[in-house]
mmCIF file of the N, C-alpha and C atoms, coordinates in Angstrom:
data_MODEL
# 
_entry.id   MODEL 
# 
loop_
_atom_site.group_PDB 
_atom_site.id 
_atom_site.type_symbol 
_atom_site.label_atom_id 
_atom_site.label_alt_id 
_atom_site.label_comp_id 
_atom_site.label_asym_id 
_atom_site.label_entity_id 
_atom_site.label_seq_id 
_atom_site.pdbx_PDB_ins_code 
_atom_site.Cartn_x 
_atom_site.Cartn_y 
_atom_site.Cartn_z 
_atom_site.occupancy 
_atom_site.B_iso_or_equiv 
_atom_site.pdbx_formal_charge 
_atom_site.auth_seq_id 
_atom_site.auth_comp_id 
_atom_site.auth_asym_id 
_atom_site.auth_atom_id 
_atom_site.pdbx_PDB_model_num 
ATOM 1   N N  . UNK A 1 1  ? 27.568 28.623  29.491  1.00 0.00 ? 1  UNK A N  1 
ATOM 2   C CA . UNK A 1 1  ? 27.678 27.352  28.787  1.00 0.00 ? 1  UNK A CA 1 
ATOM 3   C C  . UNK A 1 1  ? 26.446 27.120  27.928  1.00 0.00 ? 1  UNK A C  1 
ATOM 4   N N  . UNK A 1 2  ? 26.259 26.470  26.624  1.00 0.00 ? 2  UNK A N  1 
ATOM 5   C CA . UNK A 1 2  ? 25.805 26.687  25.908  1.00 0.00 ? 2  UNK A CA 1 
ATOM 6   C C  . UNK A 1 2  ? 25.489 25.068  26.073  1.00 0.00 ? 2  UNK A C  1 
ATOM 7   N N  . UNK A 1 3  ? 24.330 24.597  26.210  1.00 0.00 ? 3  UNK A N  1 
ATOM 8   C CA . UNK A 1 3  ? 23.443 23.246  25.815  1.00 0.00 ? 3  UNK A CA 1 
ATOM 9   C C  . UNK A 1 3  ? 22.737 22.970  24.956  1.00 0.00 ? 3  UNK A C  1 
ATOM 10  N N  . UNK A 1 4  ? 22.650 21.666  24.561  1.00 0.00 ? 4  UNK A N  1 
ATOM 11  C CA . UNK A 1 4  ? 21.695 21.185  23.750  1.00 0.00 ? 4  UNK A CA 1 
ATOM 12  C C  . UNK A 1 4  ? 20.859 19.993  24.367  1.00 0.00 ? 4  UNK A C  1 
ATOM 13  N N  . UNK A 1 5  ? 19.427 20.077  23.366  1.00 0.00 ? 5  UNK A N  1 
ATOM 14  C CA . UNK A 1 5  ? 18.343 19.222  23.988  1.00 0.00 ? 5  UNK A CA 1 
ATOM 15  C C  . UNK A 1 5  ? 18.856 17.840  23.430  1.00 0.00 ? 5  UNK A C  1 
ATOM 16  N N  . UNK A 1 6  ? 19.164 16.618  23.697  1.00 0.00 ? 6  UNK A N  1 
ATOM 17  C CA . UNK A 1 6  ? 20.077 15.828  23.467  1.00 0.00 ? 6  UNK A CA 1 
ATOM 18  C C  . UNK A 1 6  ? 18.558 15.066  23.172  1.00 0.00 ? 6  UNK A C  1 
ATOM 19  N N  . UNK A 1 7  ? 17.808 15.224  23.732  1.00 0.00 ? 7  UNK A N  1 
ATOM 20  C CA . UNK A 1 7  ? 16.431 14.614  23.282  1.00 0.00 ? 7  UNK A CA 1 
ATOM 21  C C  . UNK A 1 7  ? 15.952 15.101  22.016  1.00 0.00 ? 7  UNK A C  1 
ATOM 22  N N  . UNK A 1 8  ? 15.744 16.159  21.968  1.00 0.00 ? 8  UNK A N  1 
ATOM 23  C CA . UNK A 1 8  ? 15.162 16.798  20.450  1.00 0.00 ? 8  UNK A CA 1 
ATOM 24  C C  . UNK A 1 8  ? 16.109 16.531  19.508  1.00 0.00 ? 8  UNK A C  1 
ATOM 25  N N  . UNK A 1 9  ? 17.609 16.292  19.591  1.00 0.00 ? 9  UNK A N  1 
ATOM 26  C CA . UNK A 1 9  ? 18.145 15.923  18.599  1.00 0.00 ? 9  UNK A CA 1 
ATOM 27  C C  . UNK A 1 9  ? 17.615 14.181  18.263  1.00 0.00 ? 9  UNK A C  1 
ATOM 28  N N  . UNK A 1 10 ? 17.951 13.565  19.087  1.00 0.00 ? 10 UNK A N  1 
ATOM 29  C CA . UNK A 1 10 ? 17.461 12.067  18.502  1.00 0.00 ? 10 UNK A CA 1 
ATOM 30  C C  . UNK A 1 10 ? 15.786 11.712  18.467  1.00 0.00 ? 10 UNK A C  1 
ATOM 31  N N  . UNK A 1 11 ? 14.876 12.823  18.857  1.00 0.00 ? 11 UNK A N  1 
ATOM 32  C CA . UNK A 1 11 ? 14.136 12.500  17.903  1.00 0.00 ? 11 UNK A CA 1 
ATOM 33  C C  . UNK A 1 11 ? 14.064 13.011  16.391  1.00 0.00 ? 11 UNK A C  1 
ATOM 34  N N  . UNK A 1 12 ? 14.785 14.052  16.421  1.00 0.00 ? 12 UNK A N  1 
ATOM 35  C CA . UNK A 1 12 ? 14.826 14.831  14.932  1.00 0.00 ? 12 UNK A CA 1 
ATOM 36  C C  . UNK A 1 12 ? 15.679 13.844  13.914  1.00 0.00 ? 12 UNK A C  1 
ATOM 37  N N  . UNK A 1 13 ? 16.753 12.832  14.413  1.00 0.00 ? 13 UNK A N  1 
ATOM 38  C CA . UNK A 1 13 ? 17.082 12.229  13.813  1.00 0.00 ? 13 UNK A CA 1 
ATOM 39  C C  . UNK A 1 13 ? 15.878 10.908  13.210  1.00 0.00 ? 13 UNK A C  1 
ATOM 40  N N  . UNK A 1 14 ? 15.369 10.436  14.652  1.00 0.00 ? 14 UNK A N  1 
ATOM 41  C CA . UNK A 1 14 ? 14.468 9.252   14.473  1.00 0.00 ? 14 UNK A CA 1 
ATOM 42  C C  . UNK A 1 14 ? 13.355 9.761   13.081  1.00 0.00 ? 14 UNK A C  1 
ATOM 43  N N  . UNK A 1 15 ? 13.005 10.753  13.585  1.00 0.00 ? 15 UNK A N  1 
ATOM 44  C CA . UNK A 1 15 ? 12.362 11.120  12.314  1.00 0.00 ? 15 UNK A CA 1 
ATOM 45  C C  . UNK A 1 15 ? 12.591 11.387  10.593  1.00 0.00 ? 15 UNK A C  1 
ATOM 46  N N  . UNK A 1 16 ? 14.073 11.167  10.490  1.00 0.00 ? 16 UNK A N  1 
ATOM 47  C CA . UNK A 1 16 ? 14.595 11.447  9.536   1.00 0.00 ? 16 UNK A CA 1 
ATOM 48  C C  . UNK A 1 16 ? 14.737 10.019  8.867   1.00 0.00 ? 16 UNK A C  1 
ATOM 49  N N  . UNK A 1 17 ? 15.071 9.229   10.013  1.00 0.00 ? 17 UNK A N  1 
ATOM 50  C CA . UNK A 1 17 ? 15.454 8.356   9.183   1.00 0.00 ? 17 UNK A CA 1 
ATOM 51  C C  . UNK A 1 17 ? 13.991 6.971   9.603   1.00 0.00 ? 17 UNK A C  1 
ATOM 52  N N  . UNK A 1 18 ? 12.711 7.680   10.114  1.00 0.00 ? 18 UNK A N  1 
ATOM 53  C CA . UNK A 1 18 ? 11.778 7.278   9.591   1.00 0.00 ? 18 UNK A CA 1 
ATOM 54  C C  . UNK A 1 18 ? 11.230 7.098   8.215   1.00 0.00 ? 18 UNK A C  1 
ATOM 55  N N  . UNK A 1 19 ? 11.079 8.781   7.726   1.00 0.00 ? 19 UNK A N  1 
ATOM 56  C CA . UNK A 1 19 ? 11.268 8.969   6.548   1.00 0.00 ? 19 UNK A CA 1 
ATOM 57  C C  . UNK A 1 19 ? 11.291 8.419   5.558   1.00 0.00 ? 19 UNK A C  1 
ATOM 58  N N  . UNK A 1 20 ? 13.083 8.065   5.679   1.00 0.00 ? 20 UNK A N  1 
ATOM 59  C CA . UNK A 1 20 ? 14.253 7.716   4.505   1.00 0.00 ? 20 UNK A CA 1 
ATOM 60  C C  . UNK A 1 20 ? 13.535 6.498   4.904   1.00 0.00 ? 20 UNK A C  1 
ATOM 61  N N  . UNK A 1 21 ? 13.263 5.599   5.903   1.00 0.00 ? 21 UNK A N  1 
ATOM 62  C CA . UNK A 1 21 ? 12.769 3.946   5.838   1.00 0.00 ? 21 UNK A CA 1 
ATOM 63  C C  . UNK A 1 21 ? 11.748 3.870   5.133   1.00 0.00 ? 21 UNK A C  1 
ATOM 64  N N  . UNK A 1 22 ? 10.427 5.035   5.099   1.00 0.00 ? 22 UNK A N  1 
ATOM 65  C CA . UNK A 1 22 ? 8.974  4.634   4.895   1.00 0.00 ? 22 UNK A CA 1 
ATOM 66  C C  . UNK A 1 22 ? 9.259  5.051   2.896   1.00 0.00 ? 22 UNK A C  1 
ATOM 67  N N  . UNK A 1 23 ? 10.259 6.022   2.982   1.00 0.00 ? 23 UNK A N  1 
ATOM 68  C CA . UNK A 1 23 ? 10.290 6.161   1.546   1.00 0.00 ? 23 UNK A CA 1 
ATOM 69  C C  . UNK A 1 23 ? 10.766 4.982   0.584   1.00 0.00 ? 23 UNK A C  1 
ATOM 70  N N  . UNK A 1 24 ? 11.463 4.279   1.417   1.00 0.00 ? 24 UNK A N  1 
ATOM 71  C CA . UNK A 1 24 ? 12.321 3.249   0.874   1.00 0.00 ? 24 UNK A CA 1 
ATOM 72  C C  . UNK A 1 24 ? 11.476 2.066   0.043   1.00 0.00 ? 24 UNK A C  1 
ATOM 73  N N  . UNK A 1 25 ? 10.686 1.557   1.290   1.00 0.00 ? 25 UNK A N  1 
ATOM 74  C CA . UNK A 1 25 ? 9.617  0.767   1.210   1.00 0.00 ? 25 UNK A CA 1 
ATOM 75  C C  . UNK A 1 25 ? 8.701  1.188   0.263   1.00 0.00 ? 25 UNK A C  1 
ATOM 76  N N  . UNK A 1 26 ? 8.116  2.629   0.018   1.00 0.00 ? 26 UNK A N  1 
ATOM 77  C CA . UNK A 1 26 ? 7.380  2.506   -0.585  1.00 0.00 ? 26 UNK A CA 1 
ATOM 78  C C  . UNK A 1 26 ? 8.112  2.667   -2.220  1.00 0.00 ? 26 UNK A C  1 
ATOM 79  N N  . UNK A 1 27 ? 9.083  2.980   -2.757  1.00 0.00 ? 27 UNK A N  1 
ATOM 80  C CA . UNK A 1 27 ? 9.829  2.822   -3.763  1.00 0.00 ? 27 UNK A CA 1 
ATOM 81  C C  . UNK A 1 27 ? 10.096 0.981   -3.733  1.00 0.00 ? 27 UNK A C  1 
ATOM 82  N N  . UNK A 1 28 ? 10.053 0.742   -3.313  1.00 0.00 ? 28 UNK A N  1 
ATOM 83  C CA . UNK A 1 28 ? 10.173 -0.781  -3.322  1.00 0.00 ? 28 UNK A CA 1 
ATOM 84  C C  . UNK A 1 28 ? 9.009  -1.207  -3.743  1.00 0.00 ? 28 UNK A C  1 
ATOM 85  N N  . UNK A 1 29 ? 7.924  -1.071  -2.869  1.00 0.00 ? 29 UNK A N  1 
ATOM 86  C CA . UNK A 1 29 ? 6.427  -1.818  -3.195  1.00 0.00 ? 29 UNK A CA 1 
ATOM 87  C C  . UNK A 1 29 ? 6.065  -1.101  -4.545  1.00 0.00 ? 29 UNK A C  1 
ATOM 88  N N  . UNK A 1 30 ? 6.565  -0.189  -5.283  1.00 0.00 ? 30 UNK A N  1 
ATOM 89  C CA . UNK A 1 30 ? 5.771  0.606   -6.251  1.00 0.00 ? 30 UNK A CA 1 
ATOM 90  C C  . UNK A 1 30 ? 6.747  -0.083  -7.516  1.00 0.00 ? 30 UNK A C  1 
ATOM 91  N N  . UNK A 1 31 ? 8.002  -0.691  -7.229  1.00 0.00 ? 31 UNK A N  1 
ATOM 92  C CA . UNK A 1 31 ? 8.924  -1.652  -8.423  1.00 0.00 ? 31 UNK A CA 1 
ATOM 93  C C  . UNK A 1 31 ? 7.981  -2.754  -7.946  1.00 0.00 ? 31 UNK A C  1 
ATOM 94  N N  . UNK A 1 32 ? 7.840  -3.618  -6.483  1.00 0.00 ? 32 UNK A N  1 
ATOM 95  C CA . UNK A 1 32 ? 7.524  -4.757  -6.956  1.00 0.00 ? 32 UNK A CA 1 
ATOM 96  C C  . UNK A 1 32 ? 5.769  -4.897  -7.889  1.00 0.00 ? 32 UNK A C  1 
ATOM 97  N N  . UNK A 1 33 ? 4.879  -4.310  -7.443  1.00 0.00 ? 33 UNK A N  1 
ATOM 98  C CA . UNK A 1 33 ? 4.038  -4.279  -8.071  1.00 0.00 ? 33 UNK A CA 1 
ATOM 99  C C  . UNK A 1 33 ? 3.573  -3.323  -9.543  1.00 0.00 ? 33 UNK A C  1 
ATOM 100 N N  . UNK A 1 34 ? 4.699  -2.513  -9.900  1.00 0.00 ? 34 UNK A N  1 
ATOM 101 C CA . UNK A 1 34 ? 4.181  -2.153  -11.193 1.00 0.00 ? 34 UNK A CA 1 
ATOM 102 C C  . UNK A 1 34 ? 5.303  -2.287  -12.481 1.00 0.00 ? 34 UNK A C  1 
ATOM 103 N N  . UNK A 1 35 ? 6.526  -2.824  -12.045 1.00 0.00 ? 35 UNK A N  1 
ATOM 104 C CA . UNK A 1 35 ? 8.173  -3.072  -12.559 1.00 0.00 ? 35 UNK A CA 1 
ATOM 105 C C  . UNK A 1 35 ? 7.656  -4.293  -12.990 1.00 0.00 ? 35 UNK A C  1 
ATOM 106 N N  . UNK A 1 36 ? 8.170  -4.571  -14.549 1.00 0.00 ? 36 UNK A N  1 
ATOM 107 C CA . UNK A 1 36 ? 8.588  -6.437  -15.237 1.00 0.00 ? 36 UNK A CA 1 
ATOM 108 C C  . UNK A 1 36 ? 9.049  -6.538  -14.641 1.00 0.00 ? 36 UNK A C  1 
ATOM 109 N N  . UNK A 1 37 ? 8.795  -7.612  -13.969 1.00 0.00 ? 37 UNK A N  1 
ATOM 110 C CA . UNK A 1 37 ? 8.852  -9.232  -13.726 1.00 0.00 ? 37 UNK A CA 1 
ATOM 111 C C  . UNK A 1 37 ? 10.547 -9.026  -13.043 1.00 0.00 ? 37 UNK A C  1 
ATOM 112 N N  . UNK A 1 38 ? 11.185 -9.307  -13.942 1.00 0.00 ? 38 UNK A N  1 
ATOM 113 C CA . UNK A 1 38 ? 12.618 -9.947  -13.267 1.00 0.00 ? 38 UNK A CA 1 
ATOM 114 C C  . UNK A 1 38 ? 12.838 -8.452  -12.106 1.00 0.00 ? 38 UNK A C  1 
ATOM 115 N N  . UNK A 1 39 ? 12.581 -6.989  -12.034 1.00 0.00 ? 39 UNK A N  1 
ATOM 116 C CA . UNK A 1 39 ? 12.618 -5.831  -11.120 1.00 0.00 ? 39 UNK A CA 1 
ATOM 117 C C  . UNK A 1 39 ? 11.585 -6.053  -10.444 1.00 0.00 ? 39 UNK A C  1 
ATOM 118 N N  . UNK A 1 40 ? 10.650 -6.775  -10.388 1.00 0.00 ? 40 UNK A N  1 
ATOM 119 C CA . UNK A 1 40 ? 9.616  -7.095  -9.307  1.00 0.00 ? 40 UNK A CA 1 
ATOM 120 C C  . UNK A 1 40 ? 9.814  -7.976  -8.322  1.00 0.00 ? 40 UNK A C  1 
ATOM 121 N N  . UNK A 1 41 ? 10.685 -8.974  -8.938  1.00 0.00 ? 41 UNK A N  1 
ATOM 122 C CA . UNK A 1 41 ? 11.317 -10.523 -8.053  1.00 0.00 ? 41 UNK A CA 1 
ATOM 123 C C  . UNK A 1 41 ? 12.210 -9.833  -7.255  1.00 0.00 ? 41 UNK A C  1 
ATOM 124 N N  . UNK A 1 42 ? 12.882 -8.990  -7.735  1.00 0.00 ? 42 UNK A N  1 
ATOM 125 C CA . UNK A 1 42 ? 14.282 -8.051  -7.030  1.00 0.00 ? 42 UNK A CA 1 
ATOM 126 C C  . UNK A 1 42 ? 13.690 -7.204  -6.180  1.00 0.00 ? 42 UNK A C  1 
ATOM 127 N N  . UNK A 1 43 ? 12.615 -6.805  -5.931  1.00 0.00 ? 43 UNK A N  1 
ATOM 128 C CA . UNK A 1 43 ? 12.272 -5.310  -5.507  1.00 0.00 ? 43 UNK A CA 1 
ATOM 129 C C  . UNK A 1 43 ? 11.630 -6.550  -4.072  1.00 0.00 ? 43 UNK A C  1 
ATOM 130 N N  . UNK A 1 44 ? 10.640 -7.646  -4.160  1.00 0.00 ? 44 UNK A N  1 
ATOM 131 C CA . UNK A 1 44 ? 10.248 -8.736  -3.387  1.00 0.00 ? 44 UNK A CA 1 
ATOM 132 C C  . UNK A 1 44 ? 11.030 -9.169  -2.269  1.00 0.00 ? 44 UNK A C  1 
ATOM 133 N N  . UNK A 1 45 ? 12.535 -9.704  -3.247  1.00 0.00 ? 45 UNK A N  1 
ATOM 134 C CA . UNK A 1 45 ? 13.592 -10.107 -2.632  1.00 0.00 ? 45 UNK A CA 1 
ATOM 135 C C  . UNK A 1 45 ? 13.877 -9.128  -1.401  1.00 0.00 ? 45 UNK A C  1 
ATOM 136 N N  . UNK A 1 46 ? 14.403 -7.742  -1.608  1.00 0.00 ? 46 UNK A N  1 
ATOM 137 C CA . UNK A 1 46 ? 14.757 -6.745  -0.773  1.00 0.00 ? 46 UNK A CA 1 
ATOM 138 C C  . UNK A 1 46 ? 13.828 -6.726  0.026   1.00 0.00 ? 46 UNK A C  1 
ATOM 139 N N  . UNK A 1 47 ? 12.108 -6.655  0.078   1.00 0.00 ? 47 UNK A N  1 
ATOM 140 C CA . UNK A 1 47 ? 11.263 -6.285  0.833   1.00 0.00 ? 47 UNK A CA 1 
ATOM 141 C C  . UNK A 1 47 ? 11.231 -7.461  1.886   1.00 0.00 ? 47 UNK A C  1 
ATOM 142 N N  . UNK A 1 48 ? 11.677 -8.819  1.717   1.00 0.00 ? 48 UNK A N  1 
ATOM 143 C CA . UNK A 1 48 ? 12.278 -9.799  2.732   1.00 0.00 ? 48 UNK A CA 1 
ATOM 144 C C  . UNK A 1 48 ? 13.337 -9.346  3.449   1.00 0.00 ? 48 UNK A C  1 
ATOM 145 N N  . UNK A 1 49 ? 14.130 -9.014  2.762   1.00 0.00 ? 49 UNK A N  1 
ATOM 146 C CA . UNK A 1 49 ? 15.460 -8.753  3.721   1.00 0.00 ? 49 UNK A CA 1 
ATOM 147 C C  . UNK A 1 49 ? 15.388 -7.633  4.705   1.00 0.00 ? 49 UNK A C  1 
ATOM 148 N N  . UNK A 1 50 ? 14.194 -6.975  4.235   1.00 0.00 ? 50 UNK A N  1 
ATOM 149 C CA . UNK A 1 50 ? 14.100 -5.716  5.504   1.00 0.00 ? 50 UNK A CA 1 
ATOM 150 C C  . UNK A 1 50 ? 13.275 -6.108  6.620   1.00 0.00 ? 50 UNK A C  1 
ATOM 151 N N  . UNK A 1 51 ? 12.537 -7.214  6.095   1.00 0.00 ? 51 UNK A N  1 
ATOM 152 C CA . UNK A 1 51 ? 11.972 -6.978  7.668   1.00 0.00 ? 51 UNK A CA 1 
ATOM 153 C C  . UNK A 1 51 ? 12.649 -7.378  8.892   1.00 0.00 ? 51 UNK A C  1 
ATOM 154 N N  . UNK A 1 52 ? 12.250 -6.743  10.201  1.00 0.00 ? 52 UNK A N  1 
ATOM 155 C CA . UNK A 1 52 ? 12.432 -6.674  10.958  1.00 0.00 ? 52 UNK A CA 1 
ATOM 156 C C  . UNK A 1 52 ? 13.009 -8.256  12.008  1.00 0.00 ? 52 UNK A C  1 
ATOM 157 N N  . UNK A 1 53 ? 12.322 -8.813  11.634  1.00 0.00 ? 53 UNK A N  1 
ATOM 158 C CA . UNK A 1 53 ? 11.997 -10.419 12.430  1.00 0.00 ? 53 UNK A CA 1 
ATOM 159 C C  . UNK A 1 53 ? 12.684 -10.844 11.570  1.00 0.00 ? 53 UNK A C  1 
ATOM 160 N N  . UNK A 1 54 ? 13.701 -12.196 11.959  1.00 0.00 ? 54 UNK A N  1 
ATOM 161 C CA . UNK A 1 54 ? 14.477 -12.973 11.044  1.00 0.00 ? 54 UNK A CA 1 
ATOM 162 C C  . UNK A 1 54 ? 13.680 -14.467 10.546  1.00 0.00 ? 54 UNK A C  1 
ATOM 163 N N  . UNK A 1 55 ? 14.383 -14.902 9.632   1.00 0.00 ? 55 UNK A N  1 
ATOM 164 C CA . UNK A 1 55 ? 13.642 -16.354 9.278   1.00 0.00 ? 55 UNK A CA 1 
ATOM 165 C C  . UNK A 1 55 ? 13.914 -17.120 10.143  1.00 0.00 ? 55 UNK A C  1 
ATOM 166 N N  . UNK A 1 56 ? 12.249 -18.026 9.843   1.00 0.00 ? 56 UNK A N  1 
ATOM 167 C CA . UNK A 1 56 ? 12.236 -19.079 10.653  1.00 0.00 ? 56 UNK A CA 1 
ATOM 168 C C  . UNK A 1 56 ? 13.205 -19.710 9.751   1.00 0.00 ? 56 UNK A C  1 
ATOM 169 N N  . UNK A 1 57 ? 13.733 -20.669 10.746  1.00 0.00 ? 57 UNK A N  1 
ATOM 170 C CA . UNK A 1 57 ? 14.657 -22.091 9.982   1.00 0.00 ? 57 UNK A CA 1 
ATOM 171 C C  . UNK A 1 57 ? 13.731 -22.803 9.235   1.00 0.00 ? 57 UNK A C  1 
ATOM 172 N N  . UNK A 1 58 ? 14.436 -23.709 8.394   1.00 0.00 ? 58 UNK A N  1 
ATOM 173 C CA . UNK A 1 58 ? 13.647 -24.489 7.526   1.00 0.00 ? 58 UNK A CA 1 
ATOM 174 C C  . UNK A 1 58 ? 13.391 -25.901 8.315   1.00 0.00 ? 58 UNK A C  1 
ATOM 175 N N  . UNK A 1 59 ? 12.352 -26.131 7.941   1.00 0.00 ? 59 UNK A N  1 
ATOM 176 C CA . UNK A 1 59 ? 11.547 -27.620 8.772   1.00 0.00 ? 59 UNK A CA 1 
ATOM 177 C C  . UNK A 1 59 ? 12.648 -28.530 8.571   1.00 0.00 ? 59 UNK A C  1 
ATOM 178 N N  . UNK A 1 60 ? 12.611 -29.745 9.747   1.00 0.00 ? 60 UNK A N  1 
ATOM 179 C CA . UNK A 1 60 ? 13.628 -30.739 9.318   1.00 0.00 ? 60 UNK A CA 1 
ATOM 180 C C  . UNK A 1 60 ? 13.202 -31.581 8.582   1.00 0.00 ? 60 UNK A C  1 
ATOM 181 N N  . UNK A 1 61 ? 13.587 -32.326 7.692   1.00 0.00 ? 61 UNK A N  1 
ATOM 182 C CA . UNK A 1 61 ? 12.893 -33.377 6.607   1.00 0.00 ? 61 UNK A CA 1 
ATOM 183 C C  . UNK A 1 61 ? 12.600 -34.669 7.069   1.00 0.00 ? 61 UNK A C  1 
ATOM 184 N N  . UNK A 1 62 ? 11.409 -35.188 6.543   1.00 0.00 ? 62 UNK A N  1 
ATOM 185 C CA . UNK A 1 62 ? 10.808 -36.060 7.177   1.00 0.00 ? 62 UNK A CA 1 
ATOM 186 C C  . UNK A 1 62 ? 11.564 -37.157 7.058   1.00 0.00 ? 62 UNK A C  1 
ATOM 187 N N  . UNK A 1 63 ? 11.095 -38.306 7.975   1.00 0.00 ? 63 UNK A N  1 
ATOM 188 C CA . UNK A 1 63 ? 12.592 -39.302 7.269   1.00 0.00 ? 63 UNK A CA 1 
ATOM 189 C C  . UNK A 1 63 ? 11.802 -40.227 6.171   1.00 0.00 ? 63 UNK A C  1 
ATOM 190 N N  . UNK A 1 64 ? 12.116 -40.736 5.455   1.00 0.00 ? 64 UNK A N  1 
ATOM 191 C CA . UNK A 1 64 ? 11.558 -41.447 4.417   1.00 0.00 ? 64 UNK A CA 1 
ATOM 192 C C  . UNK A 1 64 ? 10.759 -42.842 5.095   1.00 0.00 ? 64 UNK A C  1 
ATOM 193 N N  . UNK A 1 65 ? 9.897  -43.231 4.078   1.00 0.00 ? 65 UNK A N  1 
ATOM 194 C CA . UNK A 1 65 ? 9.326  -44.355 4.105   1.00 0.00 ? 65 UNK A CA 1 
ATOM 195 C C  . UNK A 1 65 ? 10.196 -45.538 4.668   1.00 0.00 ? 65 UNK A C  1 
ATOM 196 N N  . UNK A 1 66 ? 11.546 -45.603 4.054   1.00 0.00 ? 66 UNK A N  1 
ATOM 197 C CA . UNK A 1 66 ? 12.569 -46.601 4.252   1.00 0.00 ? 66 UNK A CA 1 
ATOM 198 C C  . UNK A 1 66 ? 12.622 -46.848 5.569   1.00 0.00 ? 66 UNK A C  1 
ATOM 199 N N  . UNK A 1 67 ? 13.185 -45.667 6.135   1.00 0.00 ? 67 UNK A N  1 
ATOM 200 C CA . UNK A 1 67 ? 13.982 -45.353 7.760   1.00 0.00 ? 67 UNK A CA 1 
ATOM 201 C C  . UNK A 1 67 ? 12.594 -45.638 8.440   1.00 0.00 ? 67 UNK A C  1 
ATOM 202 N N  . UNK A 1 68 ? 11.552 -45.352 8.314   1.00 0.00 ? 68 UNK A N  1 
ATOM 203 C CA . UNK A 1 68 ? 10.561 -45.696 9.306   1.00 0.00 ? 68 UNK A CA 1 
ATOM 204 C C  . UNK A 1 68 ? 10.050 -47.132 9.310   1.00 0.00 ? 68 UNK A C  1 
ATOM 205 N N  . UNK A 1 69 ? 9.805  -47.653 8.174   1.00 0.00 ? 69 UNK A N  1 
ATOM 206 C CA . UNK A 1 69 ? 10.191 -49.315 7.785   1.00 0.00 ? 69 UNK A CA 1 
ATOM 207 C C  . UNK A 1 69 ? 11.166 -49.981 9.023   1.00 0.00 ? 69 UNK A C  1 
ATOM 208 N N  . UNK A 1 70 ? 12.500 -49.411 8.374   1.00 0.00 ? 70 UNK A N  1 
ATOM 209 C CA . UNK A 1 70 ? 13.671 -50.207 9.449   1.00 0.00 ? 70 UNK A CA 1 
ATOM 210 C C  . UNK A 1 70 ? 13.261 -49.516 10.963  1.00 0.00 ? 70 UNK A C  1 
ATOM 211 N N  . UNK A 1 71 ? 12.545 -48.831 11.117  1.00 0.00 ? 71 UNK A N  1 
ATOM 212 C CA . UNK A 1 71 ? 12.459 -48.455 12.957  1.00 0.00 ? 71 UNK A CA 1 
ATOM 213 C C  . UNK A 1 71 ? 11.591 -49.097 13.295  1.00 0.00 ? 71 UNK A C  1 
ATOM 214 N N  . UNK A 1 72 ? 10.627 -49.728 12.466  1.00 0.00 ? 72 UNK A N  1 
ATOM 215 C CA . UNK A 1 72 ? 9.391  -50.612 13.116  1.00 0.00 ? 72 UNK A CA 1 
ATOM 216 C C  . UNK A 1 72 ? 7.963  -49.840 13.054  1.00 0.00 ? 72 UNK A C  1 
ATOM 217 N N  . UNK A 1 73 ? 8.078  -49.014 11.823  1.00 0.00 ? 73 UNK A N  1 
ATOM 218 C CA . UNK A 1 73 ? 7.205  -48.477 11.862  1.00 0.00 ? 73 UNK A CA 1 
ATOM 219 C C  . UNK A 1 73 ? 5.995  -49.345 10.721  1.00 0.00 ? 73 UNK A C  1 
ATOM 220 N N  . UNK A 1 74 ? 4.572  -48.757 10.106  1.00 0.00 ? 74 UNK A N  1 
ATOM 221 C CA . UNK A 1 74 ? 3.801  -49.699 9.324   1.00 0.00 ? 74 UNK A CA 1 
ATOM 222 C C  . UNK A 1 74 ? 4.504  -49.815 8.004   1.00 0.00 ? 74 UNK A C  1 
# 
């Protein structure tokens, strides 16, 4: 019977598609900082969407002057 290292394959993969990630990024950072303007905003945009960690939510809005007035506020 004939085996394979089921380990050496997924790191040979991990490494591949290390690679293809670190190449990605750096084709990205090399549009956003040396690409006009409107391919730099685009190249920015993408370099958000990859990272890893998702967005924080957006803050809740303060309540206005009014609403704190009517709650008894100064």
């Amino acid at each position: 019977m004939k085996t394979t290292d089921q380990y050496a394959v997924d790191t040979d993969m991990d490494g591949v598609l290390f690679t293809a990630r670190l190449a990605t990024v750096g084709v990205l950072l090399l549009a956003a900082l040396c690409a006009p303007r409107e391919t730099s905003e685009r190249a920015f945009r993408l370099l958000d969407l990859m990272k890893d960690n998702p967005e924080p939510p957006p803050p809740a809005p303060a309540p206005s002057a009014r609403r704190r007035a009517q709650q008894g506020g100064r």
